[in-house]
ZAMARGU-4260 file (C-alpha; in steps of 0.2 Angstrom, whole numbers, plus 5000, padded with zeros to 4 digits):
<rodrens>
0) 5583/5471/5742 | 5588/5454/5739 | 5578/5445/5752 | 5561/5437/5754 | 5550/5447/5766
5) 5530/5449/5768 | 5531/5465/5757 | 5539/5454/5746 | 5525/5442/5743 | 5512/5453/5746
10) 5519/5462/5730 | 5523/5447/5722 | 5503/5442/5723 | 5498/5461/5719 | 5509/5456/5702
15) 5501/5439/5698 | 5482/5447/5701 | 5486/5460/5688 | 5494/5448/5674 | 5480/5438/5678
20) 5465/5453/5676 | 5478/5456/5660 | 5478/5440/5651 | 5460/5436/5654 | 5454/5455/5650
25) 5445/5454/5632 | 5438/5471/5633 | 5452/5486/5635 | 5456/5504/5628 | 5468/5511/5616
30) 5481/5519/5627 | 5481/5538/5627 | 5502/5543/5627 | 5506/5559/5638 | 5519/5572/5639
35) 5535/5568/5651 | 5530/5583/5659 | 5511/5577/5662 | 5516/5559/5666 | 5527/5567/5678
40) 5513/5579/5686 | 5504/5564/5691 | 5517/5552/5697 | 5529/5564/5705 | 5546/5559/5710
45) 5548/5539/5708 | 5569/5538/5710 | 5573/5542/5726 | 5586/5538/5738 | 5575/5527/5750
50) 5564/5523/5735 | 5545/5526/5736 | 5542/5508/5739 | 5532/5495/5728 | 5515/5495/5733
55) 5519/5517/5728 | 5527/5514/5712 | 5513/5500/5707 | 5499/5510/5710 | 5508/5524/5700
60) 5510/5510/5684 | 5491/5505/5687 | 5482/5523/5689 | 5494/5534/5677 | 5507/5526/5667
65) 5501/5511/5659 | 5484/5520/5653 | 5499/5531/5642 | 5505/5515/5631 | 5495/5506/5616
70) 5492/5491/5619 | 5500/5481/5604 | 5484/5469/5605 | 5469/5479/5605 | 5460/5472/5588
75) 5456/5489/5582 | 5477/5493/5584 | 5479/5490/5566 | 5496/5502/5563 | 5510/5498/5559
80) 5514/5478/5561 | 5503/5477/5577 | 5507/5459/5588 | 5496/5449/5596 | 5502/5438/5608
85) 5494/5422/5613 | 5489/5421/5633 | 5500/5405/5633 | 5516/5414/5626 | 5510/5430/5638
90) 5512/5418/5653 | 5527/5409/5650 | 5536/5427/5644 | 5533/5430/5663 | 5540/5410/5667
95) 5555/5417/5658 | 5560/5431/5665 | 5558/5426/5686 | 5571/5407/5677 | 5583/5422/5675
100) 5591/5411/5659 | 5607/5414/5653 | 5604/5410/5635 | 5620/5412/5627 | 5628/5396/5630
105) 5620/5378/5631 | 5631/5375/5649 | 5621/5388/5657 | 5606/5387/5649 | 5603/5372/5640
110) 5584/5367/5644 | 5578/5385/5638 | 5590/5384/5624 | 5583/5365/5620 | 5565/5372/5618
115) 5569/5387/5609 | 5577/5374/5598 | 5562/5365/5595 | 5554/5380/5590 | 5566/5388/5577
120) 5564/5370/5569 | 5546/5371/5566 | 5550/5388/5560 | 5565/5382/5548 | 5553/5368/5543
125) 5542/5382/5534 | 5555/5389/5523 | 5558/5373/5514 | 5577/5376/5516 | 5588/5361/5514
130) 5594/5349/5528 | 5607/5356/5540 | 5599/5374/5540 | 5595/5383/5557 | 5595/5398/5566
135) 5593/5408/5583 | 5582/5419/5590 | 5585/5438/5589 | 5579/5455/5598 | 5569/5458/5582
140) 5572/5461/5562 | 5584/5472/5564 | 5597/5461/5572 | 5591/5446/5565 | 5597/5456/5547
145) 5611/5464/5553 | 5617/5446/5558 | 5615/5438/5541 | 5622/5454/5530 | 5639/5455/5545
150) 5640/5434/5542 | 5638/5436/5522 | 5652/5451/5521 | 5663/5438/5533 | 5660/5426/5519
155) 5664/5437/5504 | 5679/5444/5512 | 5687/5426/5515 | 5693/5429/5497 | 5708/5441/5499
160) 5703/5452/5486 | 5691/5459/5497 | 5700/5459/5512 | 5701/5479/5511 | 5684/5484/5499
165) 5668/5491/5506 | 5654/5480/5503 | 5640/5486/5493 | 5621/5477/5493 | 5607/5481/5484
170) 5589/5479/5489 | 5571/5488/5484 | 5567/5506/5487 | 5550/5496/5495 | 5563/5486/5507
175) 5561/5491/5527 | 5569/5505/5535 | 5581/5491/5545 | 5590/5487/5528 | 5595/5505/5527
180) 5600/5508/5547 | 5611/5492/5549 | 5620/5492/5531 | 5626/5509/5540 | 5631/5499/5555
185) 5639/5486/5545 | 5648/5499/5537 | 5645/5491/5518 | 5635/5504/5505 | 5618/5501/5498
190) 5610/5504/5482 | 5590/5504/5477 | 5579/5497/5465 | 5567/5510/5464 | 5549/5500/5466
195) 5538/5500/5481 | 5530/5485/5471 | 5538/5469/5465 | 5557/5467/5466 | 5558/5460/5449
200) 5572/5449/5443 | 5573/5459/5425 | 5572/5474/5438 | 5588/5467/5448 | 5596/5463/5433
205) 5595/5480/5424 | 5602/5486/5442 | 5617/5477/5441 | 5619/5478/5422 | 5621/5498/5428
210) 5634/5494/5439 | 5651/5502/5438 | 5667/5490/5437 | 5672/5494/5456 | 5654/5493/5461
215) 5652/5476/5456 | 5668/5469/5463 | 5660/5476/5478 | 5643/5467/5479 | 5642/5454/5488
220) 5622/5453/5494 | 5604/5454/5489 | 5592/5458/5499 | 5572/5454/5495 | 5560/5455/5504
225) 5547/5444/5508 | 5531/5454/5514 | 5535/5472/5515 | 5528/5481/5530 | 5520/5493/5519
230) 5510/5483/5509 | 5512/5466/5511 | 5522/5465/5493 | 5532/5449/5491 | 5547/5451/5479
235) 5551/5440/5463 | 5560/5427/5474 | 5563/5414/5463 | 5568/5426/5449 | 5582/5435/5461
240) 5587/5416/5468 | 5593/5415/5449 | 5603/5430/5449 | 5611/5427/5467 | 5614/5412/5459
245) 5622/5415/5445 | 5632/5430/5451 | 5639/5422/5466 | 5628/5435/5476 | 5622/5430/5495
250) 5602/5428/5493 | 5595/5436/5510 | 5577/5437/5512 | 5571/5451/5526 | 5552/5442/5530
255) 5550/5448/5546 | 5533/5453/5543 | 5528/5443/5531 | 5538/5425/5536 | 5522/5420/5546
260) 5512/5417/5532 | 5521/5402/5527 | 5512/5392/5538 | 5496/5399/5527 | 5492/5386/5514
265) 5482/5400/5504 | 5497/5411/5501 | 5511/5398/5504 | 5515/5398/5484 | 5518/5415/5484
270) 5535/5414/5495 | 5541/5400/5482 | 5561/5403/5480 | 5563/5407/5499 | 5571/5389/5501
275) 5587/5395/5489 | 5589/5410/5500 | 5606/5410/5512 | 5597/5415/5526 | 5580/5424/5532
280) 5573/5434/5544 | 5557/5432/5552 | 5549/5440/5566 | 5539/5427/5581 | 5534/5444/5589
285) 5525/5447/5574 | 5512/5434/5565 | 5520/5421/5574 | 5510/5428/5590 | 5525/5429/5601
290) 5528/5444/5614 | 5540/5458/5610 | 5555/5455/5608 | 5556/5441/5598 | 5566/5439/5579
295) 5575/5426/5571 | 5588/5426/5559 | 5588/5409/5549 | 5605/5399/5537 | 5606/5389/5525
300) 5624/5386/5531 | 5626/5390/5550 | 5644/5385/5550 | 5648/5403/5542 | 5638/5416/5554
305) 5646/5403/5569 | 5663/5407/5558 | 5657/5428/5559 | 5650/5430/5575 | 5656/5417/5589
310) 5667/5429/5602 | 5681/5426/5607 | 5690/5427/5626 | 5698/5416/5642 | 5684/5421/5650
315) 5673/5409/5637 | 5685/5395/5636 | 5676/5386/5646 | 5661/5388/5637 | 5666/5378/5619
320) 5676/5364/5635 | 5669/5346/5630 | 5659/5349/5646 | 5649/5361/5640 | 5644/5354/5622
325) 5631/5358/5615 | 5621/5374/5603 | 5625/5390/5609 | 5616/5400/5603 | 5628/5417/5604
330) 5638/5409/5590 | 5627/5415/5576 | 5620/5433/5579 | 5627/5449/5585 | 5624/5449/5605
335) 5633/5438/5618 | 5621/5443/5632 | 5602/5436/5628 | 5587/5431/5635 | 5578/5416/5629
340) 5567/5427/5620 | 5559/5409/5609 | 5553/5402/5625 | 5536/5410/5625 | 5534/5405/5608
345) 5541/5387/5611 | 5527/5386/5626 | 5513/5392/5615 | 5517/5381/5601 | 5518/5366/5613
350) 5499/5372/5619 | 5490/5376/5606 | 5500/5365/5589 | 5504/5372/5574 | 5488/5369/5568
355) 5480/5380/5578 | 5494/5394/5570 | 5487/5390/5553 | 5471/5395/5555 | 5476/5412/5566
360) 5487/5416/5551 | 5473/5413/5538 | 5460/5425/5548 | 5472/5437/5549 | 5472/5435/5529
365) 5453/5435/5526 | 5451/5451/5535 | 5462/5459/5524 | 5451/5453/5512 | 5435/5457/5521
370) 5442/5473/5521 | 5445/5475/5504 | 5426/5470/5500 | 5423/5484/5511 | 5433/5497/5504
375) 5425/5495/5487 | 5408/5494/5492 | 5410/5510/5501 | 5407/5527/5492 | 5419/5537/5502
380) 5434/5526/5501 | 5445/5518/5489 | 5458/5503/5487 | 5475/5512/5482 | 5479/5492/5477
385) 5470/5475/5482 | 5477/5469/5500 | 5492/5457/5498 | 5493/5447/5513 | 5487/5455/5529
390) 5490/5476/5523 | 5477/5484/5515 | 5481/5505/5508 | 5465/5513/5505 | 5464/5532/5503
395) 5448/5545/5509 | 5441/5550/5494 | 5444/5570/5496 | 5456/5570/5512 | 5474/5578/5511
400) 5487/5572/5523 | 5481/5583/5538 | 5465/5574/5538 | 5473/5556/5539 | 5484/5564/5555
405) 5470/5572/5563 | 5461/5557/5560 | 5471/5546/5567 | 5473/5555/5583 | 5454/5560/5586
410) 5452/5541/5586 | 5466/5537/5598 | 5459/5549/5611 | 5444/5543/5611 | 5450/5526/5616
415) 5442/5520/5599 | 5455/5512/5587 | 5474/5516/5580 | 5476/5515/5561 | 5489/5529/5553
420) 5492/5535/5537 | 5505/5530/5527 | 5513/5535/5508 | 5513/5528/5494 | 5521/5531/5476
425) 5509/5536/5463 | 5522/5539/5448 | 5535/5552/5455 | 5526/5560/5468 | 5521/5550/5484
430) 5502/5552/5490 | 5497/5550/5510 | 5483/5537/5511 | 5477/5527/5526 | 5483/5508/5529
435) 5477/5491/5540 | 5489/5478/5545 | 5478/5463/5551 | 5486/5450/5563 | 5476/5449/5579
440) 5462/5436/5575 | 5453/5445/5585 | 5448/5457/5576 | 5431/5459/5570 | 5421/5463/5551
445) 5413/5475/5563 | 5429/5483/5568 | 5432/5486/5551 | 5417/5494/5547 | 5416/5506/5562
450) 5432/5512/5557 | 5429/5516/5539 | 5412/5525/5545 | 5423/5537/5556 | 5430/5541/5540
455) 5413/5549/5534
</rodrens>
C-alpha cells in the first residue's frame, strides 16, 4: 500500500480535482449532520479486510459524508468562533501534509520550522511584548494555555516552599471553558471572579483581598482574557498587569479569540497592558484565517516553558547534539509529536502581507457593527449589549429558549445559515438569547438581514 501504481495517481488526480472545485467553490450549503446509524445506512461497511478500495471509499466521502459536516466557512456560519481560512493557507495545509514534517525538532524539520518562525514573529510583533519574547504553534487554545499555566506552576514551584502545594489561579466566571478543563489537567484549583463583563482590577483585588492565608500562598497565576468567546469582552488588562505585578503573580492572557484583532488599528488600544503579560494565547485557526488546527502559546521569557516542558530521553540526545542546533519547537508546549501546523499561516501571510490581514480583520469588526444598526432598527429584536469586537447578543423580543433551538435547527436543515443561542447573565438568573460571531469577510449586510427576518 506503500507503492506508486495507476490507482494511485488516478486517485491522487481525483484528490486534486476536488480541492480544487473546494477552494474555488463561493457558493456552498450548510452541512446537514446525521445519526451514525443513518451515515452508516448509506455508506455501508467501509473497514474491511481487503478494504473497499479508494475510488469506493471517495465516492462515499463526496455523496454522503461530507454533506453531514458544517463547513466552518460558509459566511452565514456565524456560531460559535466560526474560521475562515484563506485559499492560500487551504493550499499549502495540503503542501504540509503530503512534506510529512517532523516538527518537533529543528534537525528534522528545520525549513518548516524556519517559516513557522517567521510567522510567530509577526504575531509576537502584535502584542508589543519586549525583545526576547516568542512562542510556538499549538493544536489550538487549549494547549496553547495549558502550556503557559504547566510552565508558570514550573516557575512558582522553583521556590522550595512550593515544592509540595497545590497551585491555585484565578480568572473570570466570563473566562473560556479551556481555563476550567486544563487547570483540572494541571492538577492546580481555580477560583472565579464572578463577571461575564469586565475583569476589573478592583474586582481582582477584592478577589484576592478574600483570600484565605493557605490560599494565597497557593496562588501563583492570573488568567485574563483578552476577547471572551462569548461576547468579545476584553478584561482590565492593564489594571490586572498592576496586580500581577505587585503581587508576584504570573500575568497570562487567554486571547485566542480575540488576539487577532491586534492587527486591527480601530480596536488595538483596547488590548493596552497585553505587552506586560508572561505569556498569551492566540488562535491563527481563528481570525488569523489559518485552517484548524492551528493555536499558539506566546512568552515573555521562553527560557522558562523550555525549563518546564523540553523532554528528556537517549533517544533525543542527539536532538540538543551541536549538529542539530537550532529552535525546536517541542521545548516549549505540551506535545513532542507535532505537525507544522504555522505553515499554512506562514504561506498565506507571505501571499497576501499582513496588510491584507488588516483589513479582513476590520470587516469582520464593521459587521458586528453593521449588525448592531440592525438589531436596533428592527422592531422584533434587541441588543442584550453593543457588539464588542466581532460578537454581537441580541435576543427575539418574545422567544423562550425552545424557540432559539428550534430556530437554530430549522435554519440548519434547510441549508440556510448556523447562528445558536447562547446565555447570558442578567442579574442572578441567566437568560438564552441569540449570538453572531463575525470573522469571514465574506459575509454579507444581506446575510445579516435575512437572518434576522427568519426570526420574524
Amino acid at each position: 500500500m506503500h507503492k506508486i501504481d495507476i490507482d494511485l495517481v488516478e486517485m491522487t488526480l481525483d484528490v486534486m480535482k476536488y480541492t480544487i472545485d473546494r477552494v474555488s467553490n463561493t457558493k456552498f450549503d450548510i452541512g446537514i449532520p446525521k445519526k451514525a446509524e443513518e451515515l452508516k445506512a448509506l455508506v455501508g461497511e467501509t473497514i474491511t479486510p481487503k478494504g473497499v478500495g479508494g475510488e469506493y471509499a471517495f465516492d462515499m466521502w463526496k455523496k454522503h459524508l461530507s454533506k453531514a459536516v458544517v463547513p466552518i466557512d460558509h459566511p452565514r456560519h456565524l456560531a460559535f468562533v466560526p474560521a475562515s481560512p484563506t485559499r492560500a493557507a487551504i493550499m499549502f495545509d495540503l503542501v504540509t501534509s503530503a512534506s510529512s514534517i517532523h516538527g518537533a525538532y529543528w534537525m528534522e524539520g528545520a525549513g518548516g520550522i524556519f517559516c513557522e518562525n517567521e510567522a510567530m514573529s509577526w504575531i509576537v510583533s502584535l502584542t508589543g511584548l519586549p525583545e526576547g519574547a516568542f512562542g510556538v504553534f499549538t493544536s489550538g487554545g487549549t494547549a496553547a494555555n495549558l502550556s503557559a499555566i504547566v510552565t508558570a506552576r514550573e516557575h512558582w514551584r522553583e521556590n522550595a516552599v512550593h515544592k509540595t502545594q497545590r497551585g491555585l489561579i484565578i480568572t473570570s466566571s466570563g473566562a473560556h471553558s479551556s481555563i476550567k478543563a486544563m487547570a483540572k489537567v494541571a492538577d492546580v484549583d481555580i477560583l472565579l471572579v464572578e463577571t461575564e463583563d469586565v475583569m476589573s482590577e478592583e474586582g481582582l483585588q477584592d478577589c484576592i483581598n478574600s483570600l484565605s492565608k493557605d490560599q494565597r500562598e497557593r496562588l501563583f497565576a492570573i488568567v485574563a482574557t483578552g476577547g471572551t468567546t462569548n461576547a468579545g469582552i476584553i478584561d482590565d488588562l492593564t489594571g490586572i498587569a498592576n496586580i500581577c505585578e505587585q503581587e508576584n503573580l504570573w500575568f497570562h492572557i487567554d486571547a485566542a479569540y480575540g488576539g487577532g484583532a491586534l492587527v486591527a488599528d480601530s480596536v488595538r488600544h483596547l488590548f493596552n497592558g497585553i505587552e506586560r503579560a508572561d505569556s498569551i494565547t492566540i488562535d491563527p485557526h481563528k481570525w488569523m484565517f489559518s485552517p484548524y488546527d492551528c493555536g499558539a502559546v506566546i512568552y515573555k521569557q521562553p527560557e522558562l516553558a523550555k525549563k518546564a516542558h523540553s523532554q528528556q530521553g537517549s533517544y533525543l540526545d542527539i536532538f540538543k547534539d551541536e549538529g542539530a542546533h537550532g529552535f525546536n519547537p517541542t521545548d516549549y508546549q505540551i506535545q513532542l509529536t507535532r505537525r507544522v501546523r504555522g505553515l499554512p499561516l506562514w504561506f498565506s501571510l507571505a501571499t497576501h502581507g499582513t496588510n491584507r490581514y488588516k483589513e479582513a480583520v476590520e470587516r469582520g469588526l464593521e459587521l458586528a457593527q453593521i449588525a448592531g444598526r440592525l438589531i436596533k432598527n428592527a422592531p422584533h429584536v434587541e441588543l442584550v449589549r453593543d457588539p464588542s469586537l466581532s460578537c454581537v447578543l441580541y435576543r427575539r423580543i418574545g422567544w423562550n429558549p425552545e424557540d432559539y433551538t428550534h430556530w437554530t435547527y430549522e435554519n440548519q436543515k434547510s441549508g440556510f445559515a448556523l447562528v445558536t443561542p447562547t446565555k447570558w447573565k442578567s442579574g442572578n438568573t441567566y437568560e438564552t438569547v441569540s449570538r453572531f460571531c463575525f470573522i469571514n469577510p465574506d459575509t454579507t449586510e444581506e446575510d445579516i438581514k435575512l437572518i434576522l427576518e427568519s426570526m420574524k
